[in-house]
N, C-alpha and C positions, 0 to 999 in steps of 0.2 A: 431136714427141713420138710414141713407140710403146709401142700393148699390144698384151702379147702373154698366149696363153693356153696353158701348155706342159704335157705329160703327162711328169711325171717321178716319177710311183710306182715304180719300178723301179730310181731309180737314187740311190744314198745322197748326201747333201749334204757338201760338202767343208767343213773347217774352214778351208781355206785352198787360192787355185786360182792359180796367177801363169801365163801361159800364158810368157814371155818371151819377147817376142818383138816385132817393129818396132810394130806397131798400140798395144797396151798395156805396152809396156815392162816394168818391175820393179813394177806393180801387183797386186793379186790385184783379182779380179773375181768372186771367191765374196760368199756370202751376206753375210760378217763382214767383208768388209773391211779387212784387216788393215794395217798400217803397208805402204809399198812399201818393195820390197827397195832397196838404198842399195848400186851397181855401184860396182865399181872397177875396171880395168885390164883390163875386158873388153869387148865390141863384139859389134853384133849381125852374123850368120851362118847361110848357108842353114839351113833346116831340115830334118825328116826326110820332110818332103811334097813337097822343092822350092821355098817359098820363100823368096826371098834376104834376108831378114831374120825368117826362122822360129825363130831358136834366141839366145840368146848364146853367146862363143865364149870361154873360157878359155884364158891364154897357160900355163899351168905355171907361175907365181912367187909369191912369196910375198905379191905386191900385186895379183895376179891371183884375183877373188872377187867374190860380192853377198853382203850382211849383211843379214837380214831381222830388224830389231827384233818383240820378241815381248811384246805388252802384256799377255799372258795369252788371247791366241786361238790359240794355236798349244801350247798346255799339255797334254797328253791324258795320260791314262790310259794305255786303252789307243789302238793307232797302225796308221797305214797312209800308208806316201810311196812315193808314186807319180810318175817321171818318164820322159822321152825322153834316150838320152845318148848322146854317140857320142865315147868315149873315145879317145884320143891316146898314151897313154903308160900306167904299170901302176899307180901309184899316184896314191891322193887322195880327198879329200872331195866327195860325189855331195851329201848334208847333214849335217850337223853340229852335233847342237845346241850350241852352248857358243865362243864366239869362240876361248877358249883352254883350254878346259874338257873333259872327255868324259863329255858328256851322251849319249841315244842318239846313235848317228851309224849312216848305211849311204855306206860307200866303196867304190872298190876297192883292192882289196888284192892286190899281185902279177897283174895281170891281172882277179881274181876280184871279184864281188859278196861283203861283206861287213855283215852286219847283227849290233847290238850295243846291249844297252841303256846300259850307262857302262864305262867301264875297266876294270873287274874284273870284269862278268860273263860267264855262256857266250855265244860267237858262234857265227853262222850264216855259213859262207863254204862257196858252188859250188863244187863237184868240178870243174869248170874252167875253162879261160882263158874271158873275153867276149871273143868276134869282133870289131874295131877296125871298127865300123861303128855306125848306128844300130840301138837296141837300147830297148824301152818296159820298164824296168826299175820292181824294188818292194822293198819288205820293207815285214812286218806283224808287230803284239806283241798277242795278245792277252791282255788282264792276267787274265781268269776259268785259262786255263788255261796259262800261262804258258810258250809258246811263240812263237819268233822264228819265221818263215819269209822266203824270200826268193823274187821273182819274176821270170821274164824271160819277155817275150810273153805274157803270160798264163797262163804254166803254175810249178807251183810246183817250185821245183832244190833247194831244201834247207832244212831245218829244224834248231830247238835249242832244246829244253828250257830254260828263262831262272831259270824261277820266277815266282811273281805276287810281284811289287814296284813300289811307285810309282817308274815312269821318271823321271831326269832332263830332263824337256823344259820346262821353266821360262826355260831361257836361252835368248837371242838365237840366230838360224840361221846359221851362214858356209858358202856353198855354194864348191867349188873351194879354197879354201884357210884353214885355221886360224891366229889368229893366233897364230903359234910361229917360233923363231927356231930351236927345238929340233928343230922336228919339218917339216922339210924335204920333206912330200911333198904336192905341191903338183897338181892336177887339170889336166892339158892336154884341150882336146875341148871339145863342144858340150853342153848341155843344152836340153832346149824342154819345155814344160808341168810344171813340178813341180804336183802335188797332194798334200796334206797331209786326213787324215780322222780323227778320234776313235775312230774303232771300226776293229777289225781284218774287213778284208772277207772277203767269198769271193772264189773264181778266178769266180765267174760274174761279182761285181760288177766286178770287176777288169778284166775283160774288156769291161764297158759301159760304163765311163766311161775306156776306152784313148784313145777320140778326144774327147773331151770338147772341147778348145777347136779343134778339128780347122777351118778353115778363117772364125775368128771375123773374119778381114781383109772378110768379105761382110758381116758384123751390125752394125749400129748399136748401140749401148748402151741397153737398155732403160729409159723413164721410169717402165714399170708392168710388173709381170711375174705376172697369174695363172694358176697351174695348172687350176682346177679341176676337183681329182680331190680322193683318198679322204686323199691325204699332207697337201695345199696346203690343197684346200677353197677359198674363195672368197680367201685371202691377198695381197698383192701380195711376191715375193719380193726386186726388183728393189732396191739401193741408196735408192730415192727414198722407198721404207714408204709409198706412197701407202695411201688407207682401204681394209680387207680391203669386199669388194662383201656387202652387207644381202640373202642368200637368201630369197626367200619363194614357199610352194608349189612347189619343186623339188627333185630327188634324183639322186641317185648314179644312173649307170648306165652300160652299156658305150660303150667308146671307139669308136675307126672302127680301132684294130689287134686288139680282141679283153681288153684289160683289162674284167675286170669294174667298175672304177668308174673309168674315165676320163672320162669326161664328165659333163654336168650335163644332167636329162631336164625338159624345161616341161611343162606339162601341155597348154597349147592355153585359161586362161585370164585372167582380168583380173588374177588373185591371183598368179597363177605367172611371178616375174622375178627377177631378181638386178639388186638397183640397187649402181651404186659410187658413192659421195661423193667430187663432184670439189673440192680443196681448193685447185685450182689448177696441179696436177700433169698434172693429162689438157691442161688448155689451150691447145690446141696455136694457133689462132687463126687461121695461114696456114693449111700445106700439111698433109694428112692422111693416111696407107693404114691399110685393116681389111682384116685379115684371119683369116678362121677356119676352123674345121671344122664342117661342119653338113648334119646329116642329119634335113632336116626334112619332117613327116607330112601338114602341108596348105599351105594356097597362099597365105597373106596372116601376115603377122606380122613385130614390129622382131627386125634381130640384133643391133642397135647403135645406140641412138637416144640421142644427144643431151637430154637433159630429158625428165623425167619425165609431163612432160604441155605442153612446148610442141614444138616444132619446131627444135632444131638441126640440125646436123649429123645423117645418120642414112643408115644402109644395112637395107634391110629385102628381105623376100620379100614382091611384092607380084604377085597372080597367077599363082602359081609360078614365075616369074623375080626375077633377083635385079635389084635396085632401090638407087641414091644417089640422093642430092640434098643439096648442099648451101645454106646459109643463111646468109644476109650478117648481122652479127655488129650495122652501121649502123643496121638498117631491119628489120620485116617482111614484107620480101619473101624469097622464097624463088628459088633460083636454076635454072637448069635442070639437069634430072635424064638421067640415064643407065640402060639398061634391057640387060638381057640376053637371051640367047635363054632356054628353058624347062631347067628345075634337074629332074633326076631324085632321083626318093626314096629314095637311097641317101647313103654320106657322100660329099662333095664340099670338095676345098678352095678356101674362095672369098676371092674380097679387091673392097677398091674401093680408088681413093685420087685423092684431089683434085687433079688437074692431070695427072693420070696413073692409067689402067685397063685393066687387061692383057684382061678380063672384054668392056666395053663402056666406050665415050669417048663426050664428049658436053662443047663448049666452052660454059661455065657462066660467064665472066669471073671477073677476079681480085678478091676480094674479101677482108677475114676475116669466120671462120667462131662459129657461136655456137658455139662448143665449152667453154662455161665454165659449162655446167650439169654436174648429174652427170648418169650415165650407166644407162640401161635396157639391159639383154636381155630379151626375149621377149615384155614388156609394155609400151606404153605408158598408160598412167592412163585416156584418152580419149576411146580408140579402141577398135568394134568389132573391128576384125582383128585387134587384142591378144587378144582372147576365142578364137580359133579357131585361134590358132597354136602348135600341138605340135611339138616338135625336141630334137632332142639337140646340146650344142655342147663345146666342145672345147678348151681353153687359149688364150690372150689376153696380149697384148706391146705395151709403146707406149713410143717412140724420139724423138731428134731431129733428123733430117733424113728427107727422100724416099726411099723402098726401092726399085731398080729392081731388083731382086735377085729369084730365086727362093728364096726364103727355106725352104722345105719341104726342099731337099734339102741347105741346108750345117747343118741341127740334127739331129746325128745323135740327142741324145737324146729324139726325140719327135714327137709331130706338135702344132699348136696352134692355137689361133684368135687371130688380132693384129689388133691397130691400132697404126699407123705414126703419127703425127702429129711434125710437124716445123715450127720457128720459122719457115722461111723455105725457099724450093724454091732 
């Protein structure tokens, strides 16, 4: 199991994320979950990072496609699709709403980026040919003022006046090929990451969620995903809807990159924690990592403690170093602890994990752990050093296996504080 804690004020939430590519195949991994895309006569292929199952690869035919069913999560207003493509040939479907229909669709056209709300209204098609290479392609509708634009790289190549009208996006998606026997033009080439959005972005957002699933072969799938910032607040984002965390005596305040409310501030006492209700979800039992961001102001206090007023599982600052121990899950006994050198009062990203600690190790024997309480920050119920410990913390993740990973530098959206916990090492 991992939680994680991620600062993503900045970056809008997708209606739909498929990265496509070897790790998660034709699924989306966005918030909504949407039906996975249903391949056909395609195969997965390098990507545009290098690697060898980074993209799927479209042959050109008429059997050559994914078909993303559409339960009504992929319905918008107004739109924003967003992908990697590395075209082969001049024509064909990048997406398409409508199996056999013309819904919106952005293809290329003659070489070119084309975007289009249905068959008969104005298009948006680039002044010229796309380069036959990899290329982080877009088009955006917004319905207030009823313009198309189109994207490549991040920067915006052409626009068209549409009109505000509710788009065709109600039907099913066929990426690379429509089913038409009439309509012969059929997408050779690679795609990787489509993104699908509700609202039509800016070139700024555009530009920060370019690498979005950028290197997701290093992440584990999260079992809990909180932000805790000004967007999220205490939520769990993650697939699993574990319980949003019970704030009390805490507030908004700056992150460790300069957001004014990225993080959540304690105050330093008994009242000021954030508990999350564990329903079974945190669980993890064997193998555990936490890890977070925390910039904290004195020397004793839990960042993650296992139960509310007994002794699980728990990573604390104790004496101004950072501080595990875990708790056999049998017995109350408690196991041996592991200790670090002294933590400066600045932000710091820290982690522990059970069986493994990049931080400070310390063999504890193999045990399960009590991890089937819910879960404290900053407070425990029973303890004086709950009383005196003030900090700021930072977003929070929890997964199913061991993270040996440096985890901070393949999330380009953020920085966070996580826990790792996993069924089995």
């Amino acid at each position: 199991m991992l939680l994680l804690i991620l600062l993503t004020e900045e970056l809008p939430v997708p209606a739909a994320l498929y990265p496509l590519n070897g790790l998660h195949g034709t699924r989306d991994i966005g918030p909504n979950k949407n039906p996975a895309g249903k391949p056909n006569g395609v195969h997965l292929a390098p990507g545009p990072f290098g690697h060898p199952q980074g993209s799927y690869r479209f042959s050109g035919s008429f059997s050559s496609y994914i078909e993303i069913p559409n339960n009504g999560g992929l319905d918008t207003r107004s739109i924003t699709i967003l992908a990697w493509i590395n075209h082969e040939n001049e024509n064909g479907p990048i997406v398409n709403y409508g199996e056999d229909d013309w819904g919106f669709h952005f293809w290329v056209v003659n070489g070119r980026l084309f975007g289009r709300l249905s068959g008969s209204s104005p298009y948006a098609i680039t002044p010229y040919n796309l380069s036959k290479n990899w290329h982080y392609v877009g088009t955006s509708y917004n319905f207030s003022s009823g313009v198309v634009k189109l994207w490549i790289n991040g920067s915006e190549v052409a626009q068209e006046i549409s009109g505000s009208e509710e788009q065709s996006t109600q039907y099913n998606v066929r990426m690379g090929a429509k089913d038409s026997t009439t309509d012969q033009r059929y997408l050779k080439g690679r795609i990787y990451c489509l993104q699908i959005y509700n609202k039509s972005l800016s070139q700024q957002e555009i530009i920060a969620v370019q690498n979005r699933t950028l290197n997701t072969y290093d992440l584990p799938v999260p079992t809990a995903f909180y932000p805790l910032n000004a967007q999220h607040l205490t939520h769990d984002l993650s697939a699993n809807k574990n319980p949003a965390g019970k704030p009390n005596g805490v507030h908004l305040a700056p992150g460790p990159f300069g957001h004014p409310q990225g993080s959540y501030q304690f105050s330093g006492s008994s009242t000021s924690y954030i508990e999350i209700p564990n329903n079974g979800g945190l669980d993890t039992r064997y193998s555990v990592t936490i890890l977070a961001w925390l910039n904290q102001e004195n020397d004793d206090g839990p960042i993650v403690n296992f139960g509310s007023d007994v002794w699980g599982f728990h990573f604390w600052v104790v004496n101004g170093r950072l501080f595990a121990r875990p708790s056999r899950r049998a017995d109350r006994a408690q196991q041996k602890n592991a200790f670090s050198s002294s933590l400066s009062r600045t932000w710091n990203y820290v982690g522990t994990s059970y069986n493994f600690s990049e931080v400070a190790h310390e063999i504890s024997g193999s045990a399960e752990q009590k991890t089937q309480y819910d879960v404290r920050m900053g407070a425990k119920a029973s303890d004086q050093r709950s009383k005196i410990f003030s900090t700021s913390l930072r977003c929070r993740r929890t997964a199913t296996k061991r993270c040996r990973k440096n985890v901070q530098s393949v999330y380009s959206d953020g920085v966070f504080v996580t826990l790792f916990s996993y069924d089995r090492v």
